[in-house]
N, C-alpha and C positions, 0 to 999 in steps of 0.2 A: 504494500500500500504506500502509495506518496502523500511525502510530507506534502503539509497545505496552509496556505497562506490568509489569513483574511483581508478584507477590503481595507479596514483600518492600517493592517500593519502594511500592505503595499503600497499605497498611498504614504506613509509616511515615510517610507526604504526609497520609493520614487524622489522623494525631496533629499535624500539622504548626501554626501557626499562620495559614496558608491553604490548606486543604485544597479538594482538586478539586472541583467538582459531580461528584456521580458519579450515573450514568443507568444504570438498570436495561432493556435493549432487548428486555423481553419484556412479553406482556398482563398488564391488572390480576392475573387469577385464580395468575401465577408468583408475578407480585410480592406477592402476599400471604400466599402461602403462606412467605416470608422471604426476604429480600433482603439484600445488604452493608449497615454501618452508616451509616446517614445516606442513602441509596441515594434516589433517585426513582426513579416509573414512567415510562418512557418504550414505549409501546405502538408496534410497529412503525406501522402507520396514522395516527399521530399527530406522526411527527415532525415534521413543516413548523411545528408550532403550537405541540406541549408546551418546547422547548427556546428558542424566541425566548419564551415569555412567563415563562420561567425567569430566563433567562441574558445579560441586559444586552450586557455585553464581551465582544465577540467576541473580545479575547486570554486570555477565563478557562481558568482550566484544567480542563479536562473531559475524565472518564472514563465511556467506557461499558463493561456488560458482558451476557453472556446465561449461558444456562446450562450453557456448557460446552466448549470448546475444540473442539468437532465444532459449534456452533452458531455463523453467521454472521452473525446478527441485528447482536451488536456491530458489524462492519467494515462492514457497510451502513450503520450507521447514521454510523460516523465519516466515511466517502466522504460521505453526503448534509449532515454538519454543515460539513463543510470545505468541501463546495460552495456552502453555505450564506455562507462567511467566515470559522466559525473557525477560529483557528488554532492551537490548545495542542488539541488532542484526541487521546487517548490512549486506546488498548482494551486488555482486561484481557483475555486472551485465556483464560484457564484457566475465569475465570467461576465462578456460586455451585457450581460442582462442586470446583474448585482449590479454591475458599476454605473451604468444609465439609472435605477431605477433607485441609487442615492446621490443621483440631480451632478456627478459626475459627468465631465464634458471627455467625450470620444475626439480624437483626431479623424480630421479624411486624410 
C-alpha cells in the first residue's frame, strides 16, 4: 500500500523550499484540461520512461495524483515507481477532485 499525502500537507510541501515533483497519472487530454500547481503529465503508458527522465534521485520526493479518490491510476503508478527504486512516493488520494472542490485553483 502507498504512503499518502493529504490536501493540507501538499499544499503546504508545494510552498515548501523543496517541494515534491508532483505527477499528474492521467492522459495529456486530463492534464490539460488543468492540473495541480506545478503538476507534470504523467500518462499511464508512459510510466517506465516519463519519471526516470524527470526524476534523477530516487530519494526525491514525489507525489502522484489522478482525478479522484475513486481513481486508481495514482497507487499504480506509486506500486510501479517504488518498484522502480523510489522511495519518498506519496499519493494524493483525493486528487484534482479534492483539490477543486476546497476552492483550490488548477493550472491549464
Amino acid at each position: 500500500m502507498s504512503k499518502e499525502i493529504t490536501r493540507q500537507a501538499l499544499a503546504e510541501a508545494l510552498l515548501s523550499e523543496k517541494p515534491p515533483v508532483v505527477f499528474e497519472a492521467l492522459d495529456r487530454k486530463y492534464f490539460d484540461s488543468g492540473h495541480l500547481p506545478g503538476a507534470r503529465v504523467l500518462p499511464p503508458a508512459e510510466l517506465g520512461t516519463v519519471v526516470p527522465a524527470q526524476v534523477a534521485a530516487k530519494d526525491a520526493p514525489i507525489v502522484v495524483y489522478c482525478a479522484s479518490d475513486t481513481c486508481m491510476n495514482s497507487h499504480r503508478a506509486a506500486e510501479q515507481l517504488a518498484a522502480q527504486g523510489y522511495s519518498n512516493v506519496a499519493v494524493y488520494a483525493g486528487g484534482k477532485k479534492d483539490w477543486k472542490e476546497a476552492g483550490l485553483k488548477l493550472e491549464q
